[in-house]
N, C-alpha and C positions, 0 to 999 in steps of 0.2 A: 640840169645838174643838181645832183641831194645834194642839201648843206642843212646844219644845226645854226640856229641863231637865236638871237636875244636884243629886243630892241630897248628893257628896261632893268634896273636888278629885282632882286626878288630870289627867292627858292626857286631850284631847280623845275621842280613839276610847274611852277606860276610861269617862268619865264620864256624856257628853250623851247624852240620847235624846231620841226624838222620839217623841211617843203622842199620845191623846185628853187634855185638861183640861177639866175642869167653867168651862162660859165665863161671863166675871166680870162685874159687874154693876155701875152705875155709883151711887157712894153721895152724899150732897150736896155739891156743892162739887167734885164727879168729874163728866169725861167718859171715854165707850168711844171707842177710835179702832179703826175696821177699818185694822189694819196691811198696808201693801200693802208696804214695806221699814223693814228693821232693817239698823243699822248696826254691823259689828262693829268694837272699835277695840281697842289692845294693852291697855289696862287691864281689858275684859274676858274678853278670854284671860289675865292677869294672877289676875282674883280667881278665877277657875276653876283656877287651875292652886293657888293658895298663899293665896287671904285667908280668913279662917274663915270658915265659913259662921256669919249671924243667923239664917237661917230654915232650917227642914226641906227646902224642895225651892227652885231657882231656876231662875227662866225668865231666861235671863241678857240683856244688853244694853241698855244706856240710852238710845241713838239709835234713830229711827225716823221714818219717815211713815206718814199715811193719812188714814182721812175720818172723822170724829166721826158714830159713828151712834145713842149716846143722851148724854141729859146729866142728871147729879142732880140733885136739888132745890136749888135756888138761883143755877141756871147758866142760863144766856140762852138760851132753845129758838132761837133764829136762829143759834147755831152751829151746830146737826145739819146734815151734810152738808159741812161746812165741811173743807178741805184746810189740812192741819198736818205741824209738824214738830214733835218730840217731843224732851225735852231733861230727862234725871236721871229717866230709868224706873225705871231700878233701881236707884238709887243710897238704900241704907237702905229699901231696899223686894224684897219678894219675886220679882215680878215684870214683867219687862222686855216690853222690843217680839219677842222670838223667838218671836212667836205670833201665831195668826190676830187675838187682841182683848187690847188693853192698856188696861186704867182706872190714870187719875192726877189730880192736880188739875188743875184747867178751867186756870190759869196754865199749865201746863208741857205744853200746847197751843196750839202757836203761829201764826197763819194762815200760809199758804203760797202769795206768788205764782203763778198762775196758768201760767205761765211759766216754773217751778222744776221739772223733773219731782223725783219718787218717791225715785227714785236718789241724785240729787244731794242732796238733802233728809235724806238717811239718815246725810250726814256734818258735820252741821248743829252739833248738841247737845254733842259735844266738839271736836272739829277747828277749827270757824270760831269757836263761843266764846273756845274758849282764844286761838285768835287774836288775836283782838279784846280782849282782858284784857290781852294781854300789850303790846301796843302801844299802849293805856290808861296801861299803866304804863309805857313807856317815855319817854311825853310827847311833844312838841316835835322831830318828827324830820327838818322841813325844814333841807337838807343836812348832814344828820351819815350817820355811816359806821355801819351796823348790821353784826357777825356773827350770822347765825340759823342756829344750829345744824341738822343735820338737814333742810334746807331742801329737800329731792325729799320729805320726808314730808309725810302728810296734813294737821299742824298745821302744819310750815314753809312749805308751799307757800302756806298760806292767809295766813302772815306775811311771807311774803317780799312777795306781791300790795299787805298794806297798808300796808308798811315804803316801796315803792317809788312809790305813791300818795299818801303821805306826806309823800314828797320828800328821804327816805333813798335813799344809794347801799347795797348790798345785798351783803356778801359772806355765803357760805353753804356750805356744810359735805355732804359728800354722800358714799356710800361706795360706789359704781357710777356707770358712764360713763350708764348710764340714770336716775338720779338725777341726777345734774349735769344731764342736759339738760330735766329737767323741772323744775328750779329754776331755769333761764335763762330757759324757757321763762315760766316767772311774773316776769321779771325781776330777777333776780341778775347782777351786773356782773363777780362771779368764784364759780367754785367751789372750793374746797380738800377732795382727797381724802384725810379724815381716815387711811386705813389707809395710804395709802402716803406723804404728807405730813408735815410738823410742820407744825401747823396755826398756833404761835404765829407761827415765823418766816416763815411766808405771809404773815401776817397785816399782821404790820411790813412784809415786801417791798411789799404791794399796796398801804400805805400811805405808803410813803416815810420807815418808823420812826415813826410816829406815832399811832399805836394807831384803836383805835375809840371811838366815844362811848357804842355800846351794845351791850349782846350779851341776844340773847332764846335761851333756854340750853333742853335738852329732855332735858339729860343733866349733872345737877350734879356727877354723883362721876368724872367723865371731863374734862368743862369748867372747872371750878374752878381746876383747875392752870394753869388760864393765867393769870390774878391775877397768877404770880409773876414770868409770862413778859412785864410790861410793857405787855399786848397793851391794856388798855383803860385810855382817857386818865384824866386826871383831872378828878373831878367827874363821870365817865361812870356809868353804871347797868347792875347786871345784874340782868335779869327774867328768872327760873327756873319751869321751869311741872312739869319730871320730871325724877328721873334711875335710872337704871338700878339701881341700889344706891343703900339707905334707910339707915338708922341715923346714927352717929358716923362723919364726914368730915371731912377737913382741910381748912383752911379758910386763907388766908393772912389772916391778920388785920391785918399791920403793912401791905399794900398797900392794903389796903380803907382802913383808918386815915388813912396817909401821902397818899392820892393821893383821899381824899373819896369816894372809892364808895360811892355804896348798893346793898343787896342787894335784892331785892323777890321772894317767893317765894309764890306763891298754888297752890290745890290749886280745878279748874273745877266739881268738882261741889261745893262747898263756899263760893259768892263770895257776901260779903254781900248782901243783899236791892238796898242802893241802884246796888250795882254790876252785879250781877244782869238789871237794869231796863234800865241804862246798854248794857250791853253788844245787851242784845235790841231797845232801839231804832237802834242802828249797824246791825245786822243788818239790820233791817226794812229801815232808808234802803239800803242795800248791795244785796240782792237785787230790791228796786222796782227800782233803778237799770240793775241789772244790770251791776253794776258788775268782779264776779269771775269766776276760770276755775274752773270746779268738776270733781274727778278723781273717777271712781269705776276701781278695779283691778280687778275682777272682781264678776261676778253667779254668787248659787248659789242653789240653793233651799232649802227649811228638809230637806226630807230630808239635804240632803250638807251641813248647817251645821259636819259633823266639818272638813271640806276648808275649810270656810270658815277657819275658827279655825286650822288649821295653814298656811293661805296667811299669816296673818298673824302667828303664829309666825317664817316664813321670814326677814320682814322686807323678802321683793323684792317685795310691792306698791308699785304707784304712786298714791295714791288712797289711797278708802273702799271697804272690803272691803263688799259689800251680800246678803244675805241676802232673796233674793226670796220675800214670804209668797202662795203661790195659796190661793184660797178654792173650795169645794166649791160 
């Protein structure tokens, strides 16, 4: 069986290969999915590049599609054959979807409209989740003014779609003329070019000085700063899902304080169970419906997964970087 691995960090061409793995077998409570795509997303280019490795070798990626072709003991033989999306492959596990076969728990195999291709499916498991969490926790967004940072990215875009569904008006944040127009394109009513902008004093212009009620944030140690810039009313909410830089960051505490803010910061591969559930039944309802625009940025195969991982690197995809798995 092909599979991508990496036994140390390092850049993409220094570390990932591509070879034969002894193909895995599915134990009780597991099913195999023949992975038709893998989705690659910046977190893991991220643990490739700097999280320590748990395990000796990793097939990296935690998104994916494909078709259930065995199932362990205790798992309902009427799923074999069943179309899925795949969600926390790798997350505290060795190995992800960058392979011809990925075993997980029968849960974190998810059916898959009929109607969803492969592709679109591959940016399921972090992209539309976190999505979908973050706008959970945003609450109540008929007519209120949302900033969604990052909003031509793979998670903004999916935010901006449910922000404006909602019945949020949508300002968002983009750092290319081809960004901005694919956050309009999901519905954004303005964009603010972070690099060549001040984004708080946009922010006020586009609102007549009156801040926003909410900001769903993808970047805390860059975003934060605006707290002091007045930009979010009070009583408003910031939902933080990443930021660029971890550790010890400044925080305005006296605005947070004085003007009632809550902070809400969740990490997707990590949401408790009830939330967890919550979120995979919005999805369910979402994709029957057909309710979304789904972006994929480019298709590679698993031999050039190197190109994959430094397209997203670049940072100018539009989409889910997708990792095409061919079978022998």
């Amino acid at each position: 069986m092909k599979a991508a691995w990496y036994t140390q960090n390092g850049a993409a061409t220094d570390v990932l290969s591509v070879s034969d793995l002894p193909q895995p077998v599915a134990g009780p409570g597991e099913v195999r999915v023949r992975v038709h795509t893998s989705g690659v997303n910046p977190s893991d280019v991220k643990f490739r590049q700097r999280r320590p490795l748990d395990f000796d070798r990793i097939v990296p990626h935690s998104d994916g599609a494909g078709v259930i072709d065995q199932v362990g003991a205790g798992v309902d033989p009427a799923r074999l054959g069943q179309r899925v999306w795949l969600w926390n492959a790798q997350w505290a596990r060795a190995w992800g979807t960058a392979a011809e076969y990925v075993v997980l728990p029968d849960v974190q195999a998810v059916p898959l409209p009929d109607a969803i291709d492969f592709a679109a499916a591959a940016g399921f498991g972090i992209p539309l989740l976190t999505a979908v969490q973050a706008i959970r926790l945003a609450q109540d967004l008929t007519g209120r003014t949302v900033l969604v940072t990052g909003a031509g990215n793979a998670v903004g875009h999916y935010v901006t779609q449910l922000a404006v569904q909602a019945g949020a008006r949508v300002l968002g944040t983009a750092g290319s003329p081809e960004k901005a127009t694919h956050a309009q394109q999901a519905g954004a009513d303005a964009i603010i070019n972070y690099k060549t902008d001040a984004v708080g004093g946009r922010v006020l212009d586009l609102t007549d000085g009156q801040g926003i009620d909410v900001i769903i944030d993808m970047d805390f140690s860059s975003t934060a700063a605006l707290l002091s810039e007045n930009v979010l009313k009070r009583h408003g909410r910031y939902v933080c899902y990443g930021s660029n830089t971890t550790g010890v960051l400044p925080i305005d505490l006296r605005t947070l304080l004085w003007h009632s803010n809550s902070l809400h910061c969740f990490l997707v591969y990590d949401l408790p169970a009830a939330d967890r559930a919550a979120c995979l039944g919005i999805v369910n309802g979402l994709l029957q419906s057909g309710a979304l625009r789904h972006s994929v940025a480019a298709r590679f195969a698993l031999d050039d997964i190197v190109k994959a991982h430094q397209m997203v690197e670049s940072g100018a995809k539009l989409g889910t970087v997708v990792v095409d798995i061919a079978h022998s």
